[in-house]
C-alpha positions as CSV (number, residue, x, y, z in Angstrom):
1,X,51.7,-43.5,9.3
2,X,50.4,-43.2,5.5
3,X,50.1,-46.0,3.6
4,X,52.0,-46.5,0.1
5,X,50.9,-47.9,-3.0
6,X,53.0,-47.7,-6.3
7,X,50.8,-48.7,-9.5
8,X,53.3,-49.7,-12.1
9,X,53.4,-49.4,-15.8
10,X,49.7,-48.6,-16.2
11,X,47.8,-46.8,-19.0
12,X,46.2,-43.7,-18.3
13,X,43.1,-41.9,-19.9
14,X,43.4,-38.5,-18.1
15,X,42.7,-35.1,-19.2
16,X,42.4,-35.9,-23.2
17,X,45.7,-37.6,-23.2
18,X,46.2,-41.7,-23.0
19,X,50.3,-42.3,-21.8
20,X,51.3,-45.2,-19.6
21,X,52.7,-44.1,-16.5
22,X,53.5,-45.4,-12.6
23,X,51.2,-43.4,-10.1
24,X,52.5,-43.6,-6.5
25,X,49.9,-43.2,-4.0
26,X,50.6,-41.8,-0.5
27,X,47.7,-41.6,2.1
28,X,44.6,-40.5,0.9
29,X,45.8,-38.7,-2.5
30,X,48.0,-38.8,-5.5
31,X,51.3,-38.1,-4.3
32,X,53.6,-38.3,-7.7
33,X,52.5,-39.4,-11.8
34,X,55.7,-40.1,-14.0
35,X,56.2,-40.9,-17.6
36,X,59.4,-42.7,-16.7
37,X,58.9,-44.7,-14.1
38,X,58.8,-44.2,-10.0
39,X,61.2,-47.1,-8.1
40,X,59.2,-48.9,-5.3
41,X,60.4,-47.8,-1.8
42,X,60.7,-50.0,1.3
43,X,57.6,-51.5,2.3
44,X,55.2,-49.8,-0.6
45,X,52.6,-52.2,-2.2
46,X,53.5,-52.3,-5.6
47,X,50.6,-53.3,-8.4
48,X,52.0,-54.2,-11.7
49,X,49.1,-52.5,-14.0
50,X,50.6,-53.4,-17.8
51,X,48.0,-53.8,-19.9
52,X,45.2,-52.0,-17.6
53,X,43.6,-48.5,-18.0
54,X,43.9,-46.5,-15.1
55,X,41.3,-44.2,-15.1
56,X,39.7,-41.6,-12.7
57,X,36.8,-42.8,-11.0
58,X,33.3,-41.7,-12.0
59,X,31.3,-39.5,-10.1
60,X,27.6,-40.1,-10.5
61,X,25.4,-37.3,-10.4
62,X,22.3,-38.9,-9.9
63,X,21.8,-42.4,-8.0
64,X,18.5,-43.2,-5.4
65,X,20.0,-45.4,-2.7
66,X,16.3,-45.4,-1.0
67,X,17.9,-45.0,2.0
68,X,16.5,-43.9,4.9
69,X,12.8,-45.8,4.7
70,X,13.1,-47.7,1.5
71,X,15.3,-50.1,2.6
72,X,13.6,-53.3,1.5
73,X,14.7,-51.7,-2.1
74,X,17.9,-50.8,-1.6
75,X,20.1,-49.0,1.4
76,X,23.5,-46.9,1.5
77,X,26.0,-49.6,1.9
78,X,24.9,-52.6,-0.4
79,X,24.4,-49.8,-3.3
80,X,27.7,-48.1,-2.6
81,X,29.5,-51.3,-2.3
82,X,27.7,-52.2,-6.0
83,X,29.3,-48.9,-7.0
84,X,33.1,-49.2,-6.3
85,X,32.6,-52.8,-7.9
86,X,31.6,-50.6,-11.1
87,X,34.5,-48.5,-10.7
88,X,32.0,-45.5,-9.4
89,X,33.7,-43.6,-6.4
90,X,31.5,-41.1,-5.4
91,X,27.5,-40.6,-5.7
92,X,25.4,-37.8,-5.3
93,X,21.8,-39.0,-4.1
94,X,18.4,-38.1,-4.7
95,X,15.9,-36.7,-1.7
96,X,12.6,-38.7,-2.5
97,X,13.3,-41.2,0.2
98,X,11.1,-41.7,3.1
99,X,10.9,-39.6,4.5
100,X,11.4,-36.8,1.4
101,X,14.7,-34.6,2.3
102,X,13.3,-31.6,3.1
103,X,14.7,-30.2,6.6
104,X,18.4,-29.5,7.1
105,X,18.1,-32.2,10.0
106,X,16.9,-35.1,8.0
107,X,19.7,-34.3,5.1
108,X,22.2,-34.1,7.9
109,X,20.7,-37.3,8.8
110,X,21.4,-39.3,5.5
111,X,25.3,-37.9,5.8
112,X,25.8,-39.6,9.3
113,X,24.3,-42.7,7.7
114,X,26.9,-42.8,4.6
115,X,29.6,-41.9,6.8
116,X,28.9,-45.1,8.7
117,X,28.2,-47.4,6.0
118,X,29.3,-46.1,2.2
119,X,31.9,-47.5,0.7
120,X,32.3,-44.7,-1.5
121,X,32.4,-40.7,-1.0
122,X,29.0,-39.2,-1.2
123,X,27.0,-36.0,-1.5
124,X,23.1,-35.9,-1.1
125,X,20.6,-33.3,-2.9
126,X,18.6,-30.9,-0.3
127,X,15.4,-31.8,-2.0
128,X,12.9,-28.8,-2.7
129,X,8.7,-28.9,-2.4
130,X,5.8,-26.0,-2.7
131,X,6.2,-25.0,1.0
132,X,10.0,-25.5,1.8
133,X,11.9,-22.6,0.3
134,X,13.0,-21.4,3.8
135,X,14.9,-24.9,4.7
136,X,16.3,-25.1,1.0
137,X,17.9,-21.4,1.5
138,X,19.9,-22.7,4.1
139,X,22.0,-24.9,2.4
140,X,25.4,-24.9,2.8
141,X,26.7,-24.9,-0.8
142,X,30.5,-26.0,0.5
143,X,29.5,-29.4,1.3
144,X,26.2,-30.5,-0.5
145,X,25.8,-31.0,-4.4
146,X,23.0,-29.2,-5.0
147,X,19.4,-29.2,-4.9
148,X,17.1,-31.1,-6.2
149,X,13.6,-30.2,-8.1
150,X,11.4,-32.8,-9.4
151,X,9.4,-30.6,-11.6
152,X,7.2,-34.1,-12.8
153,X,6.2,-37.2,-11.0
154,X,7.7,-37.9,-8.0
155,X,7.1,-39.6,-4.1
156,X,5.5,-38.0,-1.4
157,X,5.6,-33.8,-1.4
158,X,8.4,-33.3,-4.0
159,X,6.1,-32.5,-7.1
160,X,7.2,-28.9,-7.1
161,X,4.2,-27.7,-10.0
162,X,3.2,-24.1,-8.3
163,X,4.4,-21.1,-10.6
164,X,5.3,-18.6,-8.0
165,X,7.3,-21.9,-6.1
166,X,9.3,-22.1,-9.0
167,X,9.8,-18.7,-9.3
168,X,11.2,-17.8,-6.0
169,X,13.6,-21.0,-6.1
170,X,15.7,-20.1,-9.3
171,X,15.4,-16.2,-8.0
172,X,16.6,-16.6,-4.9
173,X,18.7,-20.0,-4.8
174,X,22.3,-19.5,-5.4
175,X,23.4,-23.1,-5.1
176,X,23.3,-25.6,-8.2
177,X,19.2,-26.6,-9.1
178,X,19.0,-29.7,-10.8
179,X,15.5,-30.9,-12.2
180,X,13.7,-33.8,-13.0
181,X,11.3,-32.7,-16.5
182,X,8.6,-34.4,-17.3
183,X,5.2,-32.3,-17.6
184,X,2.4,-33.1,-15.3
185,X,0.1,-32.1,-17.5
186,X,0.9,-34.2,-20.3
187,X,1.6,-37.2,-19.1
188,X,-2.0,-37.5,-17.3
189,X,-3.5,-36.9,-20.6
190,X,-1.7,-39.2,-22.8
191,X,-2.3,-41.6,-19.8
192,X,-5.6,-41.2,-19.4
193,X,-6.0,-41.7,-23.5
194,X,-3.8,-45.2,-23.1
195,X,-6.6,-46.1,-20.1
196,X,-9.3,-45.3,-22.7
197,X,-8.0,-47.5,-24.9
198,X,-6.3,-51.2,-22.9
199,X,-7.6,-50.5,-19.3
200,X,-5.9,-51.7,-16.6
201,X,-3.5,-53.7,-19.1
202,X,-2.0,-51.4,-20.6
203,X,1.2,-53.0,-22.4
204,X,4.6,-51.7,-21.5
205,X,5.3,-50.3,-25.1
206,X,3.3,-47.3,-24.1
207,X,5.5,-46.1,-22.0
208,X,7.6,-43.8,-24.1
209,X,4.0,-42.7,-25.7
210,X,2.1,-42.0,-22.2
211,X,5.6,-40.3,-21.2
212,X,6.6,-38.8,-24.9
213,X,9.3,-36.1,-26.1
214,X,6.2,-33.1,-25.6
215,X,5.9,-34.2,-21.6
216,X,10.0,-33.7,-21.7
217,X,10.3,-30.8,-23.8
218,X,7.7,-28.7,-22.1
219,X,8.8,-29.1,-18.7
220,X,12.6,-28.4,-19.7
221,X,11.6,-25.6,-21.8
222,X,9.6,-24.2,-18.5
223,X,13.0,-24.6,-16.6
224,X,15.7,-23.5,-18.7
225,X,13.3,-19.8,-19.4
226,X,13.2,-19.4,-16.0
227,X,17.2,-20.2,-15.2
228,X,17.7,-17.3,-18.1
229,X,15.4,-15.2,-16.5
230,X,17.1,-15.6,-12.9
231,X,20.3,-16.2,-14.0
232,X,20.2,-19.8,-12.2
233,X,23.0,-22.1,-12.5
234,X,20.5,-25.0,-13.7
235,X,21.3,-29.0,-14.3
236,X,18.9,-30.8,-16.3
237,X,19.3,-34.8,-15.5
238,X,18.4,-37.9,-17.8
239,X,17.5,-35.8,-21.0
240,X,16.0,-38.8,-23.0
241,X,14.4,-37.1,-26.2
242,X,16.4,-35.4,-29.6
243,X,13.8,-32.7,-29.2
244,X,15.0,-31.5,-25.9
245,X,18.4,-31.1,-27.4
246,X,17.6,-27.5,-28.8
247,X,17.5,-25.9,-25.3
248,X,21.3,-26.7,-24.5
249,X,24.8,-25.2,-26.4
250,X,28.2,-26.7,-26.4
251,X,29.5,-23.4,-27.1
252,X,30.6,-21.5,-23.9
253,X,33.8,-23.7,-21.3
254,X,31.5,-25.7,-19.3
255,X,32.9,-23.9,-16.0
256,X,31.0,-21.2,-18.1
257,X,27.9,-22.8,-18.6
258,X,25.0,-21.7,-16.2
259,X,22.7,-24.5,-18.3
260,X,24.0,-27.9,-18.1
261,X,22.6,-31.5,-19.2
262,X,23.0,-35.3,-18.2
263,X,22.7,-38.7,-20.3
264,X,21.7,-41.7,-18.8
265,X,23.8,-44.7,-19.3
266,X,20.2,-46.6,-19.9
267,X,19.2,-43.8,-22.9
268,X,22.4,-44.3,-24.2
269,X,22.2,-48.2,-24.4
270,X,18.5,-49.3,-24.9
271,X,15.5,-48.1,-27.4
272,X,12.1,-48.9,-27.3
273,X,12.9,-52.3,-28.9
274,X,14.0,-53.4,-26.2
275,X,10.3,-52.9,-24.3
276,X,9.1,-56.4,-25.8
277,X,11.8,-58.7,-23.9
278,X,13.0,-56.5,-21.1
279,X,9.6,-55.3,-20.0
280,X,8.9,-53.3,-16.9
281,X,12.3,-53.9,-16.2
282,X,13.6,-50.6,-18.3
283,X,10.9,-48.8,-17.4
284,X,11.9,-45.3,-16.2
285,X,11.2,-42.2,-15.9
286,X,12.0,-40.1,-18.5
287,X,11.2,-43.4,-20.6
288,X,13.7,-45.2,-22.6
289,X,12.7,-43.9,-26.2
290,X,13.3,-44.4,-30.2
291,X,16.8,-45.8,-31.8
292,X,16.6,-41.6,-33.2
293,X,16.8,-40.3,-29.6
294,X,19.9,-42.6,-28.2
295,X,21.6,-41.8,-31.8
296,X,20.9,-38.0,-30.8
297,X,21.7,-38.2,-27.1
298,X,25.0,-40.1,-28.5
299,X,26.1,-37.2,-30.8
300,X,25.0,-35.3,-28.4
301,X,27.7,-36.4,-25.7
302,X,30.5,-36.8,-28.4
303,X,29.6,-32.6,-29.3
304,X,29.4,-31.3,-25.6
305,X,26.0,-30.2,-25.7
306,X,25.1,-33.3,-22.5
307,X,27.7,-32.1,-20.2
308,X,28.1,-35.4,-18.1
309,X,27.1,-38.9,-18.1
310,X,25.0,-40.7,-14.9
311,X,23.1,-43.4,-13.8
312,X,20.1,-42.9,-12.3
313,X,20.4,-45.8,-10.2
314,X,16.9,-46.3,-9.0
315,X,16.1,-50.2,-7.6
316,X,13.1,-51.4,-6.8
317,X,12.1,-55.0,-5.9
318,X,11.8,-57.8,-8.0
319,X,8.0,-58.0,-7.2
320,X,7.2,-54.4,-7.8
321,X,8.7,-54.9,-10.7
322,X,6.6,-57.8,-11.7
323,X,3.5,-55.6,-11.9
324,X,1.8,-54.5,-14.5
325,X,2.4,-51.6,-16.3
326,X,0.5,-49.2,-14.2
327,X,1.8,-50.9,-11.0
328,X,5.0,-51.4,-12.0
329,X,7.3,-48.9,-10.4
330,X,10.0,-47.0,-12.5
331,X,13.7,-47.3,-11.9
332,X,16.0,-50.0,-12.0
333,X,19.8,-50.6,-10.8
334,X,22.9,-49.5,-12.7
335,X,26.3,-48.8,-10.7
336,X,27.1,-51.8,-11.0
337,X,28.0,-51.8,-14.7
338,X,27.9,-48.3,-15.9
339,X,31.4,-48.6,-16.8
340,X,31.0,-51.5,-18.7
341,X,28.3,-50.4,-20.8
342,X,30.2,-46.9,-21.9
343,X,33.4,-49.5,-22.5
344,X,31.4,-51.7,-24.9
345,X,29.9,-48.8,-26.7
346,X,33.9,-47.5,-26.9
347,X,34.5,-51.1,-28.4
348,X,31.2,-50.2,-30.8
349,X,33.1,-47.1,-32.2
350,X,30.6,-44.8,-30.2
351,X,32.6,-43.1,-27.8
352,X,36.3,-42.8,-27.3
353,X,38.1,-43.4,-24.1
354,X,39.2,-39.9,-22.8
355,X,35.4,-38.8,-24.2
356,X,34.4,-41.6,-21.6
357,X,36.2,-40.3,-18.7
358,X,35.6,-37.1,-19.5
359,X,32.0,-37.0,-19.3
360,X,31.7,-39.2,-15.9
361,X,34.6,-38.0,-14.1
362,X,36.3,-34.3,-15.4
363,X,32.8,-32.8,-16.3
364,X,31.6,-33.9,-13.4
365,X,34.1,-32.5,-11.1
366,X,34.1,-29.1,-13.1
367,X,30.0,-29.0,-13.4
368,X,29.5,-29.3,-9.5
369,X,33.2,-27.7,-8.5
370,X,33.8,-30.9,-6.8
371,X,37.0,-30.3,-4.4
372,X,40.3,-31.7,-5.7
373,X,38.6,-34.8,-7.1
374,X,37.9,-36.2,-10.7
375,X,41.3,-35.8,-12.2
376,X,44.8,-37.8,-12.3
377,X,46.3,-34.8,-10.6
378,X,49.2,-34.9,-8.2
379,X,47.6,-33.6,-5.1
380,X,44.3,-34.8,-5.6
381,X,42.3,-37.4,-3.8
382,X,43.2,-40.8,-5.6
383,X,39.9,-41.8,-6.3
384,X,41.3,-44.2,-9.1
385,X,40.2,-47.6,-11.1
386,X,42.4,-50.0,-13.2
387,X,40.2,-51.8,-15.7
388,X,40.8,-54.3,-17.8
389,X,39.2,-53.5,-21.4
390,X,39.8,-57.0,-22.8
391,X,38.3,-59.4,-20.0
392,X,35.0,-60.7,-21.4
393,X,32.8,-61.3,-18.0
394,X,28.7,-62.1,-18.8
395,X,25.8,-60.3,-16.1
396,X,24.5,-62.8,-14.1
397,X,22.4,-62.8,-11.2
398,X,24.8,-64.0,-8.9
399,X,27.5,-61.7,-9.7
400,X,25.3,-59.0,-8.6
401,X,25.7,-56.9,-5.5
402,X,22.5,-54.8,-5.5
403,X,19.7,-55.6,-2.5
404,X,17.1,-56.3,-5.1
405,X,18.8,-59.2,-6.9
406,X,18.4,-57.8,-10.6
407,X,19.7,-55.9,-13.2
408,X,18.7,-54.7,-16.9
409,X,22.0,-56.4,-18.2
410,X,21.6,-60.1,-17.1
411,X,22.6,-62.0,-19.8
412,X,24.3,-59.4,-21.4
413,X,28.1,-60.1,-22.1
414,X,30.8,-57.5,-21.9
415,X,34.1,-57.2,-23.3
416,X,35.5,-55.0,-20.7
417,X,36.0,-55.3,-16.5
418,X,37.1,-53.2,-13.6
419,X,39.7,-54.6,-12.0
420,X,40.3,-52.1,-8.6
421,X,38.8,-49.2,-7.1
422,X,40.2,-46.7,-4.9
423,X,38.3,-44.6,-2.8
424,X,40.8,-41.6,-1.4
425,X,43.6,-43.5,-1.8
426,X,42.4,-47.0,0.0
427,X,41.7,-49.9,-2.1
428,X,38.2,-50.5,-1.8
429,X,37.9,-53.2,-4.2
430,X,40.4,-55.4,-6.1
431,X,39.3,-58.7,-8.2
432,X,35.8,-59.4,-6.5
433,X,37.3,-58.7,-2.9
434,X,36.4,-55.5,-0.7
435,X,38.4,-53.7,2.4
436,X,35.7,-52.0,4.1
437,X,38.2,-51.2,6.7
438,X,37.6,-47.5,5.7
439,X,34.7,-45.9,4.1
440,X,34.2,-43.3,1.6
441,X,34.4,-38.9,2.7
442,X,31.5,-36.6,2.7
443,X,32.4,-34.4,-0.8
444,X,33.4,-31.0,-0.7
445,X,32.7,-28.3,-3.1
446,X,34.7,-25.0,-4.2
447,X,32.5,-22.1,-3.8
């Protein structure tokens, strides 16, 4: 028998509009939405919402959960369970874990892991190297995201950096390619210039030189000629420089678009000013960059020319990250408050709400043609989160659920707060307590 929930007198930021509204939940999906009020049936969970947002939940295009193989970083369920805390309901994951995902048996193997242990519905990239073209061809484009291509610095055998490689994967693959751009090339030589000059020591402000806007540009220029040339429906993740902002157009319907872009919550919220007290811990890859470039990246979201809005959830450990600069790994952990960042910059004046949940849930949902998901739809999978946008709350270790301990925000206090996830209709998280008495679904995709 289906479980009810009626949420009560809540406002909602869905589809451009903001309206209160009671949403009755039945099962797994949105059964009815009504501007004038639903009455609570016999035995229905009822959840007074007045002066919460209720909001879609985000879909995150781009998280590394490490799992299988990295596990003392991170692993499925303590990173998905970060994730519904921050109001994220589903995840698409990366394939550089260990081993790289690069058979159809060892990405069927991180699905049977998630269905055990996420919290949250999932997806996971078929990753692509120079010698797996065969295994990528035979992925099933109804229920996986896309594929992935690290056309830069990656683990293992996923630097894809052969001309004819690339060629023959945006000829011949039909599914979604999304791409990692940072030029090989490039980044050795400005690397190699920063060793001539510190050595070893080499402080962590050079990041953003060693990996600059040229490393970017070239190696997303390389991509989106040959997605024109093949016709490939190409994603571009983290784009972290104004310059790369040239190559993309806000001019066709984004179910239009065959060339598509993604900001990262951590270009959109830290410069390279920030290099001197964060350190190694906002060091990534593309590298944070100048206040110019998160100024652009920000217009850039507000005009549709960056499509969708991710995190790039990449932990490491708290001793890797202690390194120095050469040692130091990058990535660092976001789920967790990826919502409350884009909610302070709404309080900044730099995004507005419905721009918000547009670029982390609709555009999402339309850019991958995720099934019946992403929307405040009668019908659809209630993936849903009530937050609360005036309940100050600062970062601090303790409050954090990730596996390595740490996050880029410590110290750093909020104005807003996500109240309660739902995850296909079941409340996965309310108040700072989780039902895992049901986990998240496998995503499916309309082909």
């Amino acid at each position: 028998m289906s479980t009810s929930t009626l949420i009560q007198g809540a406002t909602l930021v869905n589809e451009n509009q903001i309206y209160e509204a009671d949403v009755r939940i039945v099962g797994e999906r949105i059964f009815e939405v009504s501007k004038t009020g639903l009455t609570p049936e016999t035995n229905e969970k009822v959840i007074d919402a007045k002066g919460l947002h209720l909001i879609p939940g985000m879909i995150d295009d781009q998280v590394h959960f490490r799992e299988p193989g990295l596990t003392d970083k991170a692993e499925i369920y303590t990173e998905s369970k970060a994730a519904v805390v921050g109001g994220i309901t589903s995840f698409m994951e990366m394939p550089n874990t260990v081993p790289n995902t690069l058979t159809q048996e060892l990405l069927e193997n991180k699905y049977q892991i998630a269905s055990e242990k996420s919290l949250a519905n999932y997806s996971f990239f078929m990753g692509a190297s120079n010698d797996n073209l065969e295994e990528v061809l035979k992925t099933n484009p109804q229920n996986v995201c896309g594929v992935k291509v690290f056309m830069g610095s990656s683990t293992g055998n996923m630097l894809v950096d052969a001309e004819e490689v690339l060629d023959n994967l945006f000829k011949n693959c039909k599914m979604l390619i999304a791409t990692h751009c940072e030029d090989e090339a490039t980044v050795r030589a400005n690397t190699a210039i920063a060793v001539e000059e510190f050595g070893e020591d080499i402080p962590i402000a050079q990041h953003p030189i060693i990996r600059d806007e040229l490393a970017c540009y070239r190696s997303s220029f390389k991509a989106v000629e040959l997605a024109k040339k093949h016709n490939t429906r190409l994603h571009i993740l983290h784009i972290s420089s104004a310059k790369e902002l040239a190559l993309f157009s806000n001019a066709a319907e984004l179910t239009e678009k065959r060339i598509t872009a993604e900001a990262c919550i951590h270009h959109l919220w830290f410069t390279d000013a920030d290099y001197e007290k964060k350190g190694t811990h906002i060091k990534w890859n593309p590298a944070v960059k100048s206040k110019a470039d998160r100024a652009a990246i920000r217009q850039a979201v507000n005009d549709n020319v960056i499509d969708v809005i991710a995190t790039d959830h990449a932990p490491h450990t708290k001793d890797e990250k202690a390194n120095k600069y050469l040692k130091a790994p990058s990535g660092g952990p976001l789920v967790q408050h990826a919502f409350s960042a884009l909610f302070e910059m709404y309080h900044q004046g730099v995004f507005s709400l419905e721009k918000i949940v547009d670029k982390t849930s609709h555009s999402v949902a339309k850019l991958f043609r995720v099934e019946e998901r992403g929307f405040i739809r009668e019908g659809y999978f209630a993936d849903l989160v009530l937050v609360n946008l005036n309940k100050p709350n600062t970062v601090t270790t303790e409050s954090l659920h990730y596996k390595c301990g740490w996050s880029p925000f410590e110290g750093q206090q909020f104005k807003s707060q996500v109240e309660k996830t739902f995850v296909s209709g079941h409340l996965a998280y309310s108040n700072g307590t989780f039902d895992e008495s049901k986990k998240g679904e496998r995503l499916t995709f309309v082909v």
